[in-house]
C-alpha positions as a Markdown table, in Angstrom:
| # | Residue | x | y | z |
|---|---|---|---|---|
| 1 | Unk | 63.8 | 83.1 | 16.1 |
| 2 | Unk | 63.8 | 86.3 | 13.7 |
| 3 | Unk | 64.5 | 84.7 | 10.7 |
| 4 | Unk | 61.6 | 81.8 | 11.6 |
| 5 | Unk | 59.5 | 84.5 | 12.2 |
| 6 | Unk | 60.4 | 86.0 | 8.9 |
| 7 | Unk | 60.0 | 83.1 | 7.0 |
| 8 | Unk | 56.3 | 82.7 | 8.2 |
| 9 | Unk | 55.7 | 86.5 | 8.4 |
| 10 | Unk | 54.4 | 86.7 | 11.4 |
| 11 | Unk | 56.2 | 88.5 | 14.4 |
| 12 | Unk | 55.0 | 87.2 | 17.6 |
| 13 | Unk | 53.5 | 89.6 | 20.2 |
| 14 | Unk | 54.2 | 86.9 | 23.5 |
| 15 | Unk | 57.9 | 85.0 | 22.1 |
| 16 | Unk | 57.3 | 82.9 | 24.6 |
| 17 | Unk | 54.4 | 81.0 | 22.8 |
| 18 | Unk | 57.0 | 81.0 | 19.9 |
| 19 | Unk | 59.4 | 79.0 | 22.6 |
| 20 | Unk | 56.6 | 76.7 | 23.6 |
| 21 | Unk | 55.4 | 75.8 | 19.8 |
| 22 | Unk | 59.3 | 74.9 | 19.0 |
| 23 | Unk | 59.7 | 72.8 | 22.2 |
| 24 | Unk | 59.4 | 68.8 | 21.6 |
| 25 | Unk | 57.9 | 66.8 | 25.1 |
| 26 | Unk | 61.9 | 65.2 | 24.6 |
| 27 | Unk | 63.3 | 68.7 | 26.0 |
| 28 | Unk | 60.9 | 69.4 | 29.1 |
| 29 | Unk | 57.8 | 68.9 | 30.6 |
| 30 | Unk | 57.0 | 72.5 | 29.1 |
| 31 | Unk | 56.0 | 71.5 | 25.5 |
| 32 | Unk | 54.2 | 72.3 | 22.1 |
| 33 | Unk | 51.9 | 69.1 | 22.7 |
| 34 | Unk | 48.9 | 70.8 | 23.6 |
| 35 | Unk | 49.6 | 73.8 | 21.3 |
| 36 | Unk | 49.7 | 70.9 | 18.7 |
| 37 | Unk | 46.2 | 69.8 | 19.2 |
| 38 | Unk | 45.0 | 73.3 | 18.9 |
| 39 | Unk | 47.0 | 74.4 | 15.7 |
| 40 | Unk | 45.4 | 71.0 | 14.6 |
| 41 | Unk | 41.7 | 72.6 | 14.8 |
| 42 | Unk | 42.3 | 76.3 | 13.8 |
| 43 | Unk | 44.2 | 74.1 | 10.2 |
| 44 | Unk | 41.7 | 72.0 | 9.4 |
| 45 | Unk | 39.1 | 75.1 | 9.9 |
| 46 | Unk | 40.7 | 77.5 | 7.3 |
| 47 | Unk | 41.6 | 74.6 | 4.9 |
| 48 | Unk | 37.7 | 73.6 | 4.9 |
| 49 | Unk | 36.8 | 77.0 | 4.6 |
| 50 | Unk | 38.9 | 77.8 | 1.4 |
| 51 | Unk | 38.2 | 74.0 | 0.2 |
| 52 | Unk | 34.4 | 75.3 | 1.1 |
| 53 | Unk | 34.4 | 78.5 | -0.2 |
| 54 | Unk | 36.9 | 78.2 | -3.6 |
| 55 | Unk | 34.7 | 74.4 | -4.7 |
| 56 | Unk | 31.3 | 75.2 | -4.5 |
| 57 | Unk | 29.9 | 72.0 | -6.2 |
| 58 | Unk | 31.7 | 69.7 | -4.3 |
| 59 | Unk | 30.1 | 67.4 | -2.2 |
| 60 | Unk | 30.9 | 67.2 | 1.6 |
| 61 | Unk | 32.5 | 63.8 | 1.5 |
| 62 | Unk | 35.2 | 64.6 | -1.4 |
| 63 | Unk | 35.6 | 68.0 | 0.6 |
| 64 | Unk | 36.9 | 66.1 | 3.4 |
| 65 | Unk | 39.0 | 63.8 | 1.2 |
| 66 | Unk | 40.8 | 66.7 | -0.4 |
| 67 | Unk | 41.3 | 68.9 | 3.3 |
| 68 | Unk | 43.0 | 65.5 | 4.6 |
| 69 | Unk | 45.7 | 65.4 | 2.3 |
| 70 | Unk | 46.1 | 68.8 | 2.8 |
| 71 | Unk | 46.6 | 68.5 | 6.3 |
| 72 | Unk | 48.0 | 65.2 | 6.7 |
| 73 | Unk | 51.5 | 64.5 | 7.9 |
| 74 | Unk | 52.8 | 64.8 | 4.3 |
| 75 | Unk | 51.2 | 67.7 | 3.9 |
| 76 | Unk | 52.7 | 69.5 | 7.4 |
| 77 | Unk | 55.8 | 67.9 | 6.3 |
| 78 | Unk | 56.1 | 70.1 | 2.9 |
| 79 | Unk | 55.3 | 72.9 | 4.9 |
| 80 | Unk | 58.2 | 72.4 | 7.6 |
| 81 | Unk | 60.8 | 72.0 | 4.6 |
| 82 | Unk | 59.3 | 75.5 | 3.3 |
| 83 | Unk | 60.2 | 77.6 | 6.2 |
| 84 | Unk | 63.3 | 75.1 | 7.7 |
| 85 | Unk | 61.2 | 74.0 | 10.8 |
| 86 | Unk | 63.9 | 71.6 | 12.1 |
| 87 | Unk | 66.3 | 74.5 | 12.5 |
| 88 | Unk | 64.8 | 75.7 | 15.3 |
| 89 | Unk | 63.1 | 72.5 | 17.3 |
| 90 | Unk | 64.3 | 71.8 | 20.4 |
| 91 | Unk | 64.8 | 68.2 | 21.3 |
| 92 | Unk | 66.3 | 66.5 | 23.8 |
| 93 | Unk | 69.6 | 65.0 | 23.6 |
| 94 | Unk | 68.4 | 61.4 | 22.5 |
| 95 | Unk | 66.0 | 62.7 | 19.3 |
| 96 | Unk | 68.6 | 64.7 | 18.4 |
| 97 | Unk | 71.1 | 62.3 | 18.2 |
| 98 | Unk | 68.8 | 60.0 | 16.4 |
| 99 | Unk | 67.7 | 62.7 | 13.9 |
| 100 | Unk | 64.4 | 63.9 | 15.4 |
| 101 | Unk | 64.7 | 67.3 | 13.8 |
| 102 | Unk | 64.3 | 65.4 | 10.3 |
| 103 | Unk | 61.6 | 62.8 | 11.6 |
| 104 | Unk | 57.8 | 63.8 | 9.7 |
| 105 | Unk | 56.1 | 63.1 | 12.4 |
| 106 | Unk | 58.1 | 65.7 | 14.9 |
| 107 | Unk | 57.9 | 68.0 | 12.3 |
| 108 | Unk | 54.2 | 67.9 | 11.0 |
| 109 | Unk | 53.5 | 68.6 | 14.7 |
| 110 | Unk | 55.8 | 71.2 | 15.0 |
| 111 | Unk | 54.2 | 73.0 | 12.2 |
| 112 | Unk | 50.4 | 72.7 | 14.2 |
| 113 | Unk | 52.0 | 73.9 | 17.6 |
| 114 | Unk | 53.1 | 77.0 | 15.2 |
| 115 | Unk | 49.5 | 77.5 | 14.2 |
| 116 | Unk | 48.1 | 76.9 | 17.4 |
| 117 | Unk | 50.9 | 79.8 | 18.9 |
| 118 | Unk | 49.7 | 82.6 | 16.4 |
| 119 | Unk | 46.2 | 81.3 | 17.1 |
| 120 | Unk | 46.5 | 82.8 | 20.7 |
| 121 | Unk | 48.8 | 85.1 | 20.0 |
| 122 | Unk | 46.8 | 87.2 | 17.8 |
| 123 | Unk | 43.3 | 85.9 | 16.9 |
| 124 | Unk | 42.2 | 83.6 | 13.9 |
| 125 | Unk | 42.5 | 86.4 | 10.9 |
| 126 | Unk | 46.5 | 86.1 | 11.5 |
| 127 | Unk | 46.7 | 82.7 | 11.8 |
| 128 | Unk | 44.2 | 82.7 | 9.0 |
| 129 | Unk | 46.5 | 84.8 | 6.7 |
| 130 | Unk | 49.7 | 82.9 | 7.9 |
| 131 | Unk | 48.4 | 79.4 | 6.8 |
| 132 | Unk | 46.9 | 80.8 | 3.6 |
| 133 | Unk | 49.9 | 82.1 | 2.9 |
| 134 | Unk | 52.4 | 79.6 | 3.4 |
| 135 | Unk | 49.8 | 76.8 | 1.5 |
| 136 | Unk | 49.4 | 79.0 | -1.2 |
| 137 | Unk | 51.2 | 77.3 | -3.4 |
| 138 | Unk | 49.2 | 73.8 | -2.9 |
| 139 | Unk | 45.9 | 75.8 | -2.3 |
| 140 | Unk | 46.2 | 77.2 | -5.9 |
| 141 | Unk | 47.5 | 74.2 | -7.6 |
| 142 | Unk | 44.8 | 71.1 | -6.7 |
| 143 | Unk | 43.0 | 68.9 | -8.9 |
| 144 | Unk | 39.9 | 67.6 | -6.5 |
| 145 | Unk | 39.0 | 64.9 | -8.3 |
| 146 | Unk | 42.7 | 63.3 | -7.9 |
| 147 | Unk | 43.0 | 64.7 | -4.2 |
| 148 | Unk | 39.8 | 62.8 | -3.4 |
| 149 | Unk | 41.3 | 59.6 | -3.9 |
| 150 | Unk | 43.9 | 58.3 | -1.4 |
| 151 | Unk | 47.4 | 57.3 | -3.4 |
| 152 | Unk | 46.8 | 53.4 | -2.8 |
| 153 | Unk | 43.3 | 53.6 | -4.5 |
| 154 | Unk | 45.3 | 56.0 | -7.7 |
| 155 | Unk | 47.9 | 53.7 | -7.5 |
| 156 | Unk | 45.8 | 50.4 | -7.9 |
| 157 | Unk | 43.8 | 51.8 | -10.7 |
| 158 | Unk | 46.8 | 53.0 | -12.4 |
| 159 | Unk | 48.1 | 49.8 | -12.8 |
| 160 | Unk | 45.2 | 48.1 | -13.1 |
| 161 | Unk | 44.4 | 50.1 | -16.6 |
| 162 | Unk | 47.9 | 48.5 | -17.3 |
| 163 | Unk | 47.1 | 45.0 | -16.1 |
| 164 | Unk | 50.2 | 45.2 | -14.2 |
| 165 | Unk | 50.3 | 43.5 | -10.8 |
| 166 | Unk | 49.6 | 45.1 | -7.4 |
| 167 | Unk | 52.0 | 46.0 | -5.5 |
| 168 | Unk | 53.2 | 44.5 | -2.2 |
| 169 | Unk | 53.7 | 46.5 | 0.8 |
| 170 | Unk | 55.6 | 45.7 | 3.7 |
| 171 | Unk | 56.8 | 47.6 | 7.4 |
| 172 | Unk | 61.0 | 48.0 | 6.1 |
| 173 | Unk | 62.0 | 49.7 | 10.0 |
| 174 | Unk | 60.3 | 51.2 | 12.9 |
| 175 | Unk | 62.1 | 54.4 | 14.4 |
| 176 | Unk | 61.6 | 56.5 | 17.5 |
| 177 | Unk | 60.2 | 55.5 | 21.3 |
| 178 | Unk | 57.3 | 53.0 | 21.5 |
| 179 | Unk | 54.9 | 55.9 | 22.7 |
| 180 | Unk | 56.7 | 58.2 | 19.0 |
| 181 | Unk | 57.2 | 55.8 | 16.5 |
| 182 | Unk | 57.5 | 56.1 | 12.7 |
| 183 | Unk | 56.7 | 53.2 | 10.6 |
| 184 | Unk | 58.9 | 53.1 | 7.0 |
| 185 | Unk | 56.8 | 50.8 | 4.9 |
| 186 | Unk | 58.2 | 50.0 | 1.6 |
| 187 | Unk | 56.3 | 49.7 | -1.8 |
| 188 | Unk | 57.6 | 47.3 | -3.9 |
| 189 | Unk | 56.1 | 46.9 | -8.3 |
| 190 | Unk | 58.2 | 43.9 | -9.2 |
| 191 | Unk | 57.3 | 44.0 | -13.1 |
| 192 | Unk | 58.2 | 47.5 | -13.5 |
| 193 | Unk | 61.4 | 47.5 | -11.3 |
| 194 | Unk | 60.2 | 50.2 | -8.5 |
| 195 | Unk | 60.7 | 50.3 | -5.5 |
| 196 | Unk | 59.5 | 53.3 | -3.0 |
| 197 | Unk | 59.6 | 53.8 | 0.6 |
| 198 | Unk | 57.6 | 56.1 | 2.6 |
| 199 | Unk | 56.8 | 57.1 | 5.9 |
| 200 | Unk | 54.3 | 57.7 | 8.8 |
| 201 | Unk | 52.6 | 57.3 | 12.1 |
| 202 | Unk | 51.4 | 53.8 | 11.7 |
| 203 | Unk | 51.7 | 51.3 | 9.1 |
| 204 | Unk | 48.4 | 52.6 | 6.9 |
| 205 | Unk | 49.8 | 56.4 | 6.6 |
| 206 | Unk | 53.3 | 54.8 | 5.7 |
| 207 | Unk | 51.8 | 52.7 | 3.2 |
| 208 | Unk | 49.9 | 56.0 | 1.6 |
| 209 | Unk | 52.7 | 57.9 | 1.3 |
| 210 | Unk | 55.3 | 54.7 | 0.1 |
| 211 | Unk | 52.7 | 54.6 | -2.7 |
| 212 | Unk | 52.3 | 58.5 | -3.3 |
| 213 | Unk | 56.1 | 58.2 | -3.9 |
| 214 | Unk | 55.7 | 55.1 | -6.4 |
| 215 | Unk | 52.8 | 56.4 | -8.4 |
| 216 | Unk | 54.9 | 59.3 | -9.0 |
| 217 | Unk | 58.4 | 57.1 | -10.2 |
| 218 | Unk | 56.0 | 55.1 | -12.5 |
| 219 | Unk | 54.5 | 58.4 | -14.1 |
| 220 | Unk | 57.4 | 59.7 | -14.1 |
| 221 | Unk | 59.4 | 57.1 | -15.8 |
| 222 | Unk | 56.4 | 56.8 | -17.9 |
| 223 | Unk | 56.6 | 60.4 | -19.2 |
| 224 | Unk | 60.7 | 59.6 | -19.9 |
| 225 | Unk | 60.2 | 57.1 | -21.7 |
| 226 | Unk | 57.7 | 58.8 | -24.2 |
| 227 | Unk | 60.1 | 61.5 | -25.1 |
C-alpha cells in the first residue's frame, strides 16, 4: 500500500480507510461502495471550483459540460492508469478471473472510493491538493469549447463538414454481473474504413467513448496523410 500511497502522495493517517477504498463489494460485504458515492461529491466539487474559478466567462451550462468529462468514467479511468489502481483492488475470485482489475467501470470507482478515503481521513484541503494534483495534467491542458461538446456531437459535425456519412453504432458484448455490467459498443465509418470500440456503463456512455476513440483515428489518420 506504500508505493499507492506514494504514487498519490498522500500517506493515510487511518490505513484502514485505505483497505476499504481498495475493496470491490465482490471480496466482502465490507466495501468501497459507499466511499464511492462520497469521493464522487468531494470530485465534482474541486473540479467545479477550478473549472469556476480558472474560466470566468463561462457560462454555467458549458461549465457543467466540461466538469463531466472530467469526471466521467473515461476520465477516472486515465486517472487509475496514472497511479496503477488495478494493482491493488481487491476482488473476488470470479472478477478477477474475468479481468475486473482492468474493467473501467471497477476502476473509475475505485479511484472515487480513494477520494472519498482522504476526504475523511484528513479534511477537503488534502483531498483537494491530491485530486488537483493527479488532474493536473488534464486541468492545464483543456480547450472548453471542444470539452463542451460530447464526442458524438464533435464527431457528427466532423464529418458532416466532410459530407461523409454517420456513423453506425451498435452494443459489440456485454461483460460483468447483470447488477455490474459494461456495455462495449462499437463505432463503425464505412467510407473511411474505421472502426473503434469503446466502453461504459450503459450503451449511451459506451457509445461516447467508441466515438471519442474514432474521432481521434480519423484526425489522426487525417494529420498522416497531410505529411
Amino acid at each position: 500500500m506504500h508505493e499507492l500511497e506514494s504514487r498519490i502522495k498522500y500517506e493515510f493517517r487511518n490505513p484502514n480507510l485505505l483497505e476499504e477504498a481498495l475493496t470491490h463489494r465482490s471480496f466482502g460485504s465490507l466495501n468501497n461502495e459507499r466511499l464511492e458515492f462520497l469521493g464522487d461529491a468531494v470530485l465534482n466539487l474541486v473540479i467545479g471550483r477550478f473549472l469556476f474559478e480558472r474560466y470566468l466567462g463561462l457560462p454555467e451550462g458549458e461549465l457543467t459540460r466540461v466538469r463531466s468529462v472530467l469526471v466521467n468514467q473515461e476520465g477516472l479511468t486515465h486517472i487509475s492508469g496514472d497511479i496503477e489502481l488495478g494493482k491493488y483492488l481487491k476482488l473476488g475470485a470470479g472478477e478477477l478471473k474475468t479481468g475486473g482489475n482492468k474493467r473501467p467501470s471497477i476502476l473509475s470507482d475505485g479511484v472515487e472510493a480513494l477520494f472519498g478515503a482522504i476526504y475523511l481521513d484528513s479534511g477537503f484541503e488534502s483531498v483537494e491538493r491530491v485530486i488537483t494534483e493527479l488532474y493536473s495534467v488534464y486541468l492545464h491542458n483543456i480547450d472548453p469549447s471542444v470539452l463542451s461538446k460530447d464526442p458524438k456531437t464533435k464527431l457528427q459535425e466532423y464529418l458532416q463538414a466532410r459530407h461523409v456519412a454517420l456513423p453506425e453504432y451498435r452494443v459489440f458484448d456485454v461483460l460483468g454481473e447483470a447488477h455490474d455490467q459494461d456495455f462495449i459498443v462499437e463505432c463503425r465509418i464505412e467510407s473511411m474504413e474505421v472502426t473503434a470500440r469503446g466502453g461504459g456503463r450503459n450503451r449511451r456512455s459506451a457509445e461516447q467513448e467508441a466515438a471519442r476513440l474514432a474521432y481521434d483515428l480519423i484526425t489522426e489518420k487525417h494529420i498522416g496523410d497531410n505529411r
